[in-house]
Every structure is written in C-alpha cells, then in structure tokens.
MOPAC internal coordinates of N, CA, C and O (Angstrom, degrees):
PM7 1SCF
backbone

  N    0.0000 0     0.00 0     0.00 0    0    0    0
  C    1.4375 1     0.00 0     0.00 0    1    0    0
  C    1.5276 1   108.84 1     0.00 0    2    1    0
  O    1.2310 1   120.56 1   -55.94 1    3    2    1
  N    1.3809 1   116.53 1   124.06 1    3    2    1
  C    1.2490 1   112.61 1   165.27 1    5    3    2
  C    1.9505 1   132.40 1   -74.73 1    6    5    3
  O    1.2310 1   131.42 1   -22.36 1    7    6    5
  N    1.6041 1    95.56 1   157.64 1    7    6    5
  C    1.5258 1    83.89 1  -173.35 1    9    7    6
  C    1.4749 1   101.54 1   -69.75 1   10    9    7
  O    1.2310 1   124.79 1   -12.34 1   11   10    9
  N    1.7202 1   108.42 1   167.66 1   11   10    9
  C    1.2243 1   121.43 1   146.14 1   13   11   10
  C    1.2796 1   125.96 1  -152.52 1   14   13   11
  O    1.2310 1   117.89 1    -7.86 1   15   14   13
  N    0.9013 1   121.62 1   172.14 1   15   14   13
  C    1.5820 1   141.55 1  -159.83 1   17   15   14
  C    1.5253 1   100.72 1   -75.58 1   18   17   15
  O    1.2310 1   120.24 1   -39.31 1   19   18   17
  N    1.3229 1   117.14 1   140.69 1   19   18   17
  C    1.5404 1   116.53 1  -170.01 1   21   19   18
  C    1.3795 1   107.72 1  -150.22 1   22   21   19
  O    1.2310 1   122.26 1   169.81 1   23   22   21
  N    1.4301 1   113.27 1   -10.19 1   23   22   21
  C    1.3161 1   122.04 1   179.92 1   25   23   22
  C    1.9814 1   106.47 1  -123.84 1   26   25   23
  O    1.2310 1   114.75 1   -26.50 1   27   26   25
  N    1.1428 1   127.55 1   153.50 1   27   26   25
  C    1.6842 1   106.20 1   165.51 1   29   27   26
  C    1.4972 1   110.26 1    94.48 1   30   29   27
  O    1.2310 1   126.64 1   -29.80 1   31   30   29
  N    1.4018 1   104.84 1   150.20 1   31   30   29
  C    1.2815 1   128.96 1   155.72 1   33   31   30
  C    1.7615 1   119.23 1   -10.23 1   34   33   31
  O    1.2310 1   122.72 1   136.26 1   35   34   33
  N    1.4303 1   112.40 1   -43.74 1   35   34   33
  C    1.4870 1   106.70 1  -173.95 1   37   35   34
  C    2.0281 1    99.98 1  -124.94 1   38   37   35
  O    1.2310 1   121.64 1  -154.58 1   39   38   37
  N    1.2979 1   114.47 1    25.42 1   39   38   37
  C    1.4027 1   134.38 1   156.76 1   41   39   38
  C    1.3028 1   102.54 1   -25.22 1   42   41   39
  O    1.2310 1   115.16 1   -63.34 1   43   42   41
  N    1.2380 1   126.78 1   116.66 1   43   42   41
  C    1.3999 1   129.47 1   179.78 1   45   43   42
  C    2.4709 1    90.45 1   -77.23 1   46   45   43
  O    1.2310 1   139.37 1   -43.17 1   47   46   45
  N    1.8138 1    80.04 1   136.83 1   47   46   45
  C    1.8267 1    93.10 1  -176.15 1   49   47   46
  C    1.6325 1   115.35 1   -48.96 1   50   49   47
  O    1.2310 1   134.03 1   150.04 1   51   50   49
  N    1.3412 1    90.48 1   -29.96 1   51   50   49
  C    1.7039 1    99.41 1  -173.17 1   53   51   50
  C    1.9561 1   108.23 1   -64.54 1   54   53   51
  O    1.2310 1   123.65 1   141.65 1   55   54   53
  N    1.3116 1   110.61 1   -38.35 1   55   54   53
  C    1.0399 1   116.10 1   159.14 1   57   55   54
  C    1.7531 1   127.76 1   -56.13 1   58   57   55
  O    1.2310 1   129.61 1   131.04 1   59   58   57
  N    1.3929 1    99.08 1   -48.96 1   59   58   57
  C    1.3022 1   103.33 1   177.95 1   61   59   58
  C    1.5603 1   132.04 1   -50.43 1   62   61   59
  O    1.2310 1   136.74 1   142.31 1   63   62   61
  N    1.9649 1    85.19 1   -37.69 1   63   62   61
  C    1.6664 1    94.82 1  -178.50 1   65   63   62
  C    1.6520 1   105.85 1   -70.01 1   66   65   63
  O    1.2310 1   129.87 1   129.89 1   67   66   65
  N    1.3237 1    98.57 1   -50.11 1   67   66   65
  C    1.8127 1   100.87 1  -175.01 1   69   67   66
  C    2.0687 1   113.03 1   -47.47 1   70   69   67
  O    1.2310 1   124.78 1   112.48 1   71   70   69
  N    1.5603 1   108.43 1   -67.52 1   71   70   69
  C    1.5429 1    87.96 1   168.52 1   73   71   70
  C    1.5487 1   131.12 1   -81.64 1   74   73   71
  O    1.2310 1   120.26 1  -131.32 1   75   74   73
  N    1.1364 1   117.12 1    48.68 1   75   74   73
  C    1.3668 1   135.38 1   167.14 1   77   75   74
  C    1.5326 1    96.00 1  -120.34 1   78   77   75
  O    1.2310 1   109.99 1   170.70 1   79   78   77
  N    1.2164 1   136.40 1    -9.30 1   79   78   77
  C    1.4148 1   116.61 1   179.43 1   81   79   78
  C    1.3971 1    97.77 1   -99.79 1   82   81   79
  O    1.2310 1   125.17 1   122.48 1   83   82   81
  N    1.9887 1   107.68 1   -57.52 1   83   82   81
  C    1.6668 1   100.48 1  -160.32 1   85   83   82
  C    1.8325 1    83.32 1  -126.50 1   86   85   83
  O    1.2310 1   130.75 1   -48.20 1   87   86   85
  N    1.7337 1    96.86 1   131.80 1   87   86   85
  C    1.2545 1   122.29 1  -177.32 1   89   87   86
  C    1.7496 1   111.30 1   -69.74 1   90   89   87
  O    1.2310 1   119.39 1    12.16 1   91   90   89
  N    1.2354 1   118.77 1  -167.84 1   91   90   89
  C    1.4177 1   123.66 1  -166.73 1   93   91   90
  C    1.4426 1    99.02 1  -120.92 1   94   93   91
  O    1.2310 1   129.08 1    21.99 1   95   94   93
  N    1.5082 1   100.11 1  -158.01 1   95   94   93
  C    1.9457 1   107.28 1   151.14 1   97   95   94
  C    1.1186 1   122.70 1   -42.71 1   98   97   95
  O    1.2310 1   109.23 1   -41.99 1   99   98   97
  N    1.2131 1   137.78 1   138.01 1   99   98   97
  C    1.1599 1   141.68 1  -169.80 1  101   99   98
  C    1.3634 1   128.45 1    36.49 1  102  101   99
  O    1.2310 1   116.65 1  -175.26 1  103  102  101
  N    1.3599 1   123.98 1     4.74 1  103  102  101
  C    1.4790 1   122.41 1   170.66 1  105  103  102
  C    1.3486 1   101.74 1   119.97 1  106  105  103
  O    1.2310 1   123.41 1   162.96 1  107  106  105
  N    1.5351 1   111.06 1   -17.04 1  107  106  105
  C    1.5542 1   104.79 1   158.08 1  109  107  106
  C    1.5781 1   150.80 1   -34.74 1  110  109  107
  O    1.2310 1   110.01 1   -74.60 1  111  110  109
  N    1.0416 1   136.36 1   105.40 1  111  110  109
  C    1.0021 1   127.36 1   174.11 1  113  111  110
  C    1.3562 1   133.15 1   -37.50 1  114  113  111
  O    1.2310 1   125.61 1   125.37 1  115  114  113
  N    1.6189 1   106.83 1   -54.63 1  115  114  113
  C    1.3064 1   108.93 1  -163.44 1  117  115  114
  C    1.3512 1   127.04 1   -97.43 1  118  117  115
  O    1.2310 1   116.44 1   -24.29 1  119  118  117
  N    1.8082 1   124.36 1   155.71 1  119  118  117
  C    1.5881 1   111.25 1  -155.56 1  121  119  118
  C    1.4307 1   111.89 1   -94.06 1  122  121  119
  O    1.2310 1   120.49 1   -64.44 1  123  122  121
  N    1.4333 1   116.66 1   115.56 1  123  122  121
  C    1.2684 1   152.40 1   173.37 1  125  123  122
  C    1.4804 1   108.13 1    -8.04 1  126  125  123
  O    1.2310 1   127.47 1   110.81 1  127  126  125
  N    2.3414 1   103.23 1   -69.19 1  127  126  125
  C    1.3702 1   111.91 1  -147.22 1  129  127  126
  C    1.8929 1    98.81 1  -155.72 1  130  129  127
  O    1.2310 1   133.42 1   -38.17 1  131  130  129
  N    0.5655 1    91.66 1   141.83 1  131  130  129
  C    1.6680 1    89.84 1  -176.64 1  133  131  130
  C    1.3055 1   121.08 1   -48.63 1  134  133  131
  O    1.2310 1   111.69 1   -61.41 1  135  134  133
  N    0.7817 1   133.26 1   118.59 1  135  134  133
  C    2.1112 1   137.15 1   171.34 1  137  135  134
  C    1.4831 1    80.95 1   118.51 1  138  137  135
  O    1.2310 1   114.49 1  -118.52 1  139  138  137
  N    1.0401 1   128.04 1    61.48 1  139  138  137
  C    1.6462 1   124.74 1   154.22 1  141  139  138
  C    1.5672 1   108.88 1   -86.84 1  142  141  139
  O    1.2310 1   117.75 1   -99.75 1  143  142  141
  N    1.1779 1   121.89 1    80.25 1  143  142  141
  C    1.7460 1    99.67 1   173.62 1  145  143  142
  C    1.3734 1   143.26 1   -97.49 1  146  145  143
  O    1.2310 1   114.12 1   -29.05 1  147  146  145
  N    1.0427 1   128.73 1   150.95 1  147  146  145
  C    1.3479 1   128.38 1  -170.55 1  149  147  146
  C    2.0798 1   120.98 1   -88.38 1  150  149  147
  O    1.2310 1   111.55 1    -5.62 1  151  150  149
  N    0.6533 1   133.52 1   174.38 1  151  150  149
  C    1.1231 1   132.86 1   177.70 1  153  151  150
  C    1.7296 1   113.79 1  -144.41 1  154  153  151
  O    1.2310 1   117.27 1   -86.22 1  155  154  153
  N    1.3803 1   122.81 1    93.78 1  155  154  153
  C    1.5728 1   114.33 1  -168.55 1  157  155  154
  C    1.4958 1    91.48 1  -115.37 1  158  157  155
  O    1.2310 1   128.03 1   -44.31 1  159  158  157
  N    1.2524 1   102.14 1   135.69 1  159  158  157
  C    2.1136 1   118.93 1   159.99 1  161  159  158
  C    1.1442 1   100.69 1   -62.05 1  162  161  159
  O    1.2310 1   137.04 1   -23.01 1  163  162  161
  N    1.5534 1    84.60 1   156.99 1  163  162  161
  C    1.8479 1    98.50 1   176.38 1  165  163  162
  C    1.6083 1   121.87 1   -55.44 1  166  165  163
  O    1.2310 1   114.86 1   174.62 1  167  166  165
  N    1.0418 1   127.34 1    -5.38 1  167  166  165
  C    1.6808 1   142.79 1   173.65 1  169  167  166
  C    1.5174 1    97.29 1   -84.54 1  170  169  167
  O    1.2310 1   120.72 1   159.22 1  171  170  169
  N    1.3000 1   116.23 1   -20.78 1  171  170  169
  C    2.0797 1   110.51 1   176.08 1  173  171  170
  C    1.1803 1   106.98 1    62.36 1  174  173  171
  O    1.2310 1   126.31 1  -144.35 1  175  174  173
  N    2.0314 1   105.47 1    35.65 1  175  174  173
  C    1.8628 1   123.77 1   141.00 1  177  175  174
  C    1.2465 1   104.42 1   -76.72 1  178  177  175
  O    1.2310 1   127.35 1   -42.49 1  179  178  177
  N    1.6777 1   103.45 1   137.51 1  179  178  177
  C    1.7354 1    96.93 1   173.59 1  181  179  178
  C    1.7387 1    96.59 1   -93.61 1  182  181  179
  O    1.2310 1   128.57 1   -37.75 1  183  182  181
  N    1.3787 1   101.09 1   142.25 1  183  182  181
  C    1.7625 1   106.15 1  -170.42 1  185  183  182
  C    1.8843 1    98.41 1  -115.20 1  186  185  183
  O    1.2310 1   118.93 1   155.88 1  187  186  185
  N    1.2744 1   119.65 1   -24.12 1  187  186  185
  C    1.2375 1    97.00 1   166.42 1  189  187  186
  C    1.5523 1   109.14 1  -156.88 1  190  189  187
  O    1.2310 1   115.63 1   -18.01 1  191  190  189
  N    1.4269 1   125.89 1   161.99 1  191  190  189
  C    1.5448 1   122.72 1   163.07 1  193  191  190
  C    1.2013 1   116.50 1  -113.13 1  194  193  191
  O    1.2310 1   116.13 1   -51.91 1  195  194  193
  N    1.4555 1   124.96 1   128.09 1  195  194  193
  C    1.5049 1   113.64 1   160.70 1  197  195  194
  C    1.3508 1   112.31 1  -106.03 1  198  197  195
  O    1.2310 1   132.97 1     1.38 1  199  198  197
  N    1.3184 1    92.54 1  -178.62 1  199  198  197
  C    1.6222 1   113.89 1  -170.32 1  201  199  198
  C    1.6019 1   104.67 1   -99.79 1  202  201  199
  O    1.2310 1   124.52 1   -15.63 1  203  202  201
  N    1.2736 1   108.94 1   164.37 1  203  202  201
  C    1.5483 1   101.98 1  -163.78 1  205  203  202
  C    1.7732 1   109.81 1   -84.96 1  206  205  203
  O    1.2310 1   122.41 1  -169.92 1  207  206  205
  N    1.5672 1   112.98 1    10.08 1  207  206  205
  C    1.5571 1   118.79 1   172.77 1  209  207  206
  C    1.3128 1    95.29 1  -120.69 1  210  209  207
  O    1.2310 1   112.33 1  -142.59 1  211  210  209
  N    1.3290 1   132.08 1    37.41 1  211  210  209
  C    1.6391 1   120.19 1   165.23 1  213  211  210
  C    1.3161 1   113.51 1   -94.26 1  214  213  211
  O    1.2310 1   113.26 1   -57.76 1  215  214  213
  N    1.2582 1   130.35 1   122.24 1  215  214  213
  C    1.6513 1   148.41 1   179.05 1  217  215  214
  C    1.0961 1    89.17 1   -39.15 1  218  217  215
  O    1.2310 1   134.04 1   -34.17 1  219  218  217
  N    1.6970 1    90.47 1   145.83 1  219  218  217
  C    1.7162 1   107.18 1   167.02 1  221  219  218
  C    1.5287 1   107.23 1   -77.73 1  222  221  219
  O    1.2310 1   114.28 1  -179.72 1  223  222  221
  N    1.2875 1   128.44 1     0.28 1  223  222  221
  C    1.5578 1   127.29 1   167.28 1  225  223  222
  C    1.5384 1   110.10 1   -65.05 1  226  225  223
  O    1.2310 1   120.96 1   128.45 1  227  226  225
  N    1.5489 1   115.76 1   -51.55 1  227  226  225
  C    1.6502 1   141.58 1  -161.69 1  229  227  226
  C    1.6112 1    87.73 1   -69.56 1  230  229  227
  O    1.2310 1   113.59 1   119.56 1  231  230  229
  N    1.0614 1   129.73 1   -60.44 1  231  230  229
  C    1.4806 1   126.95 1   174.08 1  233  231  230
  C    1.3562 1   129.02 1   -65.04 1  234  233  231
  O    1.2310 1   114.92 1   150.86 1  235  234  233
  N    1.3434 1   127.23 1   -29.14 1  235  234  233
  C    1.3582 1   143.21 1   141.13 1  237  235  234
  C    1.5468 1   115.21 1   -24.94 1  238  237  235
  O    1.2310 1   133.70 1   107.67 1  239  238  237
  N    1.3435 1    91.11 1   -72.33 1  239  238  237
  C    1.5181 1   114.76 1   178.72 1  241  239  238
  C    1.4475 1   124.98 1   -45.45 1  242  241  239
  O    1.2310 1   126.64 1   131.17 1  243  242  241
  N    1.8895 1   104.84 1   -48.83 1  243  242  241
  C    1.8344 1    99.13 1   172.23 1  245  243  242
  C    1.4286 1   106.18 1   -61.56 1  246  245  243
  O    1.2310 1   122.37 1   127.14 1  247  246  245
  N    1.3771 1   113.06 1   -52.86 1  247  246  245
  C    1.6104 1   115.43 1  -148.26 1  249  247  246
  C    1.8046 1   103.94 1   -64.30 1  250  249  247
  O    1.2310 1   120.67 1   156.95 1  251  250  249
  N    1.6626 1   116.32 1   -23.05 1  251  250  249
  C    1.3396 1   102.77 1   171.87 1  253  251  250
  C    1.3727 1   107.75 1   -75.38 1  254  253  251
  O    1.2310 1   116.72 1   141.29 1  255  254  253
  N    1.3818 1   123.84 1   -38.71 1  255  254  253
  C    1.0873 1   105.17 1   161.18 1  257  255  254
  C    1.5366 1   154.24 1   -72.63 1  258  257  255
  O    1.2310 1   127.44 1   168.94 1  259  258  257
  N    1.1237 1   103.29 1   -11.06 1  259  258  257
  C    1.2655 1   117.19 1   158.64 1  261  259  258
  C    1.9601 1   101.00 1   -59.40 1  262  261  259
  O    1.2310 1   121.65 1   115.27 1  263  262  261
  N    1.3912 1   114.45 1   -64.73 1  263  262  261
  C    1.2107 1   107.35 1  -165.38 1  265  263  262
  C    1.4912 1   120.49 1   -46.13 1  266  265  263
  O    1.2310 1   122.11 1   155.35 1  267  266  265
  N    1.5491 1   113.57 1   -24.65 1  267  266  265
  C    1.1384 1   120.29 1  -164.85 1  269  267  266
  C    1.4119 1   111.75 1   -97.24 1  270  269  267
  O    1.2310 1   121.94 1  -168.83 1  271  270  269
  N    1.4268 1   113.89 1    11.17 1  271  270  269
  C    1.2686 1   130.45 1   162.91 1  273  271  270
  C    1.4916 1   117.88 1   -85.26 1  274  273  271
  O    1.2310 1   128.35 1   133.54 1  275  274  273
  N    1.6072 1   101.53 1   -46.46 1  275  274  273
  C    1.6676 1   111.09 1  -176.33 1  277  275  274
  C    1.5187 1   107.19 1   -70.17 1  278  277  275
  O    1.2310 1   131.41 1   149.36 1  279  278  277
  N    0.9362 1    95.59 1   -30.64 1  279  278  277
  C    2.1122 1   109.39 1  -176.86 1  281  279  278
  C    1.6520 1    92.61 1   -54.87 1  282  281  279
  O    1.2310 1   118.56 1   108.40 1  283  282  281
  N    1.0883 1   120.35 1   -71.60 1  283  282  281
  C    2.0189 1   121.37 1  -163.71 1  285  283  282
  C    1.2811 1    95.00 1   -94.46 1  286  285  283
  O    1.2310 1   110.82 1   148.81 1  287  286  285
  N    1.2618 1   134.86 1   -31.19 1  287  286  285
  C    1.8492 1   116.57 1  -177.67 1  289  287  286
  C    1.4993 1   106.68 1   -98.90 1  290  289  287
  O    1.2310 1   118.51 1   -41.74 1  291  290  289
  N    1.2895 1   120.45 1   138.26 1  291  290  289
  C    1.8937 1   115.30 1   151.07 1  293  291  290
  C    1.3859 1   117.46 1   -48.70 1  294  293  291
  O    1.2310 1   124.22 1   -14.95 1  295  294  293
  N    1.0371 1   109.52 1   165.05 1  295  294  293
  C    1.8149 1   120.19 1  -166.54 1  297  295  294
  C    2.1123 1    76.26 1   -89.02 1  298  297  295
  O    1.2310 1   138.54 1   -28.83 1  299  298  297
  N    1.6325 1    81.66 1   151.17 1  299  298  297
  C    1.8416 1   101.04 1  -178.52 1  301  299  298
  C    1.7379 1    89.02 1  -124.01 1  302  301  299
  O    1.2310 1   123.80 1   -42.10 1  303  302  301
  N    1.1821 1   110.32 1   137.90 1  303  302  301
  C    0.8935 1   127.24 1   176.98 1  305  303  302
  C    1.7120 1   124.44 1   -70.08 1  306  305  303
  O    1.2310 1   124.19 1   175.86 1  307  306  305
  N    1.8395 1   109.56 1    -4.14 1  307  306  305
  C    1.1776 1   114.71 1  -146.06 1  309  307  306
  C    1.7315 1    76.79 1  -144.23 1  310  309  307
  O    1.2310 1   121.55 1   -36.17 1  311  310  309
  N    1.7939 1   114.64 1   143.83 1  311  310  309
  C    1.4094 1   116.17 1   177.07 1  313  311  310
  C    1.6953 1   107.92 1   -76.05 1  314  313  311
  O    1.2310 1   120.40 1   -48.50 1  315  314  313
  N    1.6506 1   116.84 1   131.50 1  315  314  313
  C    1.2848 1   138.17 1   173.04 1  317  315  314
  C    1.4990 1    92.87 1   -72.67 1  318  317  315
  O    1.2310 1   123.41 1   -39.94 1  319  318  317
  N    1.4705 1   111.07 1   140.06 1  319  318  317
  C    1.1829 1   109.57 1   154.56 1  321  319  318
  C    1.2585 1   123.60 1   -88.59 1  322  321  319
  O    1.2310 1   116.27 1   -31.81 1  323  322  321
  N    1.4766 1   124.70 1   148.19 1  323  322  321
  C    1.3321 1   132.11 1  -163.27 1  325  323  322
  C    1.9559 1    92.65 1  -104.71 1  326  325  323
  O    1.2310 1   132.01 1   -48.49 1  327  326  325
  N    1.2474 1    94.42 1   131.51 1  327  326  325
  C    1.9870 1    93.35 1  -178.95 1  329  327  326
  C    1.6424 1   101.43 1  -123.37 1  330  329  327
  O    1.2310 1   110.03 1  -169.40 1  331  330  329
  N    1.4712 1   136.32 1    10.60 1  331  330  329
  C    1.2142 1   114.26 1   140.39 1  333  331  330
  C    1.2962 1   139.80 1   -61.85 1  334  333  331
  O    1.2310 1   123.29 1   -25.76 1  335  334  333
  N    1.6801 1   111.30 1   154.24 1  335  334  333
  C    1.5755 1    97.34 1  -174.39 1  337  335  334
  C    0.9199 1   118.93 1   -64.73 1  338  337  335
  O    1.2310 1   126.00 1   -15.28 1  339  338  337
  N    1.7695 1   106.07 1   164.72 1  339  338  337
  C    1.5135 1   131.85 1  -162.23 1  341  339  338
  C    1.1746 1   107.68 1   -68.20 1  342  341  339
  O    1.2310 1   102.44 1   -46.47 1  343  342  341
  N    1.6789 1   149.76 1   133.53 1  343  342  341
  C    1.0877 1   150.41 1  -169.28 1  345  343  342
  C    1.6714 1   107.61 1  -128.73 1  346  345  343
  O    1.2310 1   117.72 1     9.48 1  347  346  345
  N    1.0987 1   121.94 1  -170.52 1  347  346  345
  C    2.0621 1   135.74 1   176.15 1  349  347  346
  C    1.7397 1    59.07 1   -67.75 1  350  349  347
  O    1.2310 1    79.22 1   -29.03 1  351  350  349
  N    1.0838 1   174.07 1   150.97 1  351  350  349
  C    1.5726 1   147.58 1    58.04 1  353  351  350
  C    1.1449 1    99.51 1  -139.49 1  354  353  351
  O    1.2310 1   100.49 1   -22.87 1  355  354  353
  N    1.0283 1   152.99 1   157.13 1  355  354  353
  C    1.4952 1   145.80 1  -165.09 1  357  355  354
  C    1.5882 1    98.95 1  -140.53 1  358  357  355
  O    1.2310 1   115.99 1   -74.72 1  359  358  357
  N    1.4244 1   125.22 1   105.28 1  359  358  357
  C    1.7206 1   123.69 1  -160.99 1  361  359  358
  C    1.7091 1    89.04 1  -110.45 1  362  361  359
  O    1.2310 1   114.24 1   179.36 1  363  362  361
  N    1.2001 1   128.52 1    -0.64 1  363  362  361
  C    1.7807 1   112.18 1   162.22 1  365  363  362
  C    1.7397 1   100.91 1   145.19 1  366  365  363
  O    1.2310 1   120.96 1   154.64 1  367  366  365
  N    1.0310 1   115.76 1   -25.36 1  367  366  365
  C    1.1612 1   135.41 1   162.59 1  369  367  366
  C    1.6292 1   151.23 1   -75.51 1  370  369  367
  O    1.2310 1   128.29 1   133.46 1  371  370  369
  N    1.7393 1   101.63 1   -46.54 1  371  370  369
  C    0.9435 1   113.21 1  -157.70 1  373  371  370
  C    1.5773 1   115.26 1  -127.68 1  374  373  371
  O    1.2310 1   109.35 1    -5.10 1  375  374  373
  N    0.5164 1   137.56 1   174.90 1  375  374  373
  C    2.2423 1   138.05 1   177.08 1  377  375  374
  C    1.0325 1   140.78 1   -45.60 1  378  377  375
  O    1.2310 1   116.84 1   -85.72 1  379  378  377
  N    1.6230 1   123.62 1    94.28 1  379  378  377
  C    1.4536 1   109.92 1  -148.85 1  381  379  378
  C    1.9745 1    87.14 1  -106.83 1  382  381  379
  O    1.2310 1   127.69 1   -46.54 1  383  382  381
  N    1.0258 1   102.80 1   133.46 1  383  382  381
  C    1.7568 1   103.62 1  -167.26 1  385  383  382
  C    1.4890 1   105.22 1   -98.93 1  386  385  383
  O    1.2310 1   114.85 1  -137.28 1  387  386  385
  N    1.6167 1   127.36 1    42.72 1  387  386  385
  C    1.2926 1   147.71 1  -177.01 1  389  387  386
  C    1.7595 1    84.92 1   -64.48 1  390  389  387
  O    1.2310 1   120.10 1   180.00 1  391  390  389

C-alpha cells in the first residue's frame, strides 16, 4: 500500500470528509500519529475516531454499538450525534487523545 497524505494541501478527500465530521484533541481536525482510525456505517457516516492507543475493547465497543443501531434504526444519510461521554474514543464530540 502506498503512503498518502492525510493531513495538508494534497490530503487525500476521503480524509478530508472523515475529519470534517468527527474532530481530534481538542477539536482539532487533523491526525496527530499514525493508526488514527475511523469507524463509518454502512451509509459512509463516520460514527467514531480513535486514537492510535485506544483498546481493542473501546473499539469493540462502538462498532457493537453502532451495529445495534443499524439493526432497529434505517441507515440516515446524515451523521447522528453521539451525546455519551467523551472517552480515549472520540464519537464526534468529545476527546480524541491522538
């Protein structure tokens, strides 16, 4: 796999869309440190970001929940905000400690 640009002027778009939805540390946009990952539903909403020291529990944890969203709700075309507290996981709101 080749590198690419994720931060900057030649930021690949796919990047762009993802930290334009859910911010970083401090409300930052841009990604810190490598293994930043994103988490998008099948509608290609991003539902959460972690930081590249977030437990494989903390990531576990959105994606069942995420699933258990798509299971009883239809996919929305538009990102839900997530209003639990802010965790090492950053769901659109809250502190991603990248």
């Amino acid at each position: 796999m080749a590198k690419v640009e994720v931060n900057g002027e030649h930021e690949l778009p796919l990047f762009s869309f993802l930290k334009s939805r859910i911010k970083g540390t401090l409300g930052q946009a841009s990604i810190k440190w490598n293994f930043t990952y994103f988490l998008v539903d099948r509608a290609g909403n991003p539902v959460a970001r972690f930081a590249p020291d977030s437990t494989l529990e903390e990531v576990e944890a959105q994606v069942v929940k995420m699933l258990r969203n798509t299971e009883t709700e239809p996919s929305s075309p538009t990102l839900q905000e997530d209003t639990s507290p802010p965790s090492r996981c950053d769901t659109g709101a809250g502190v991603d400690s990248a």
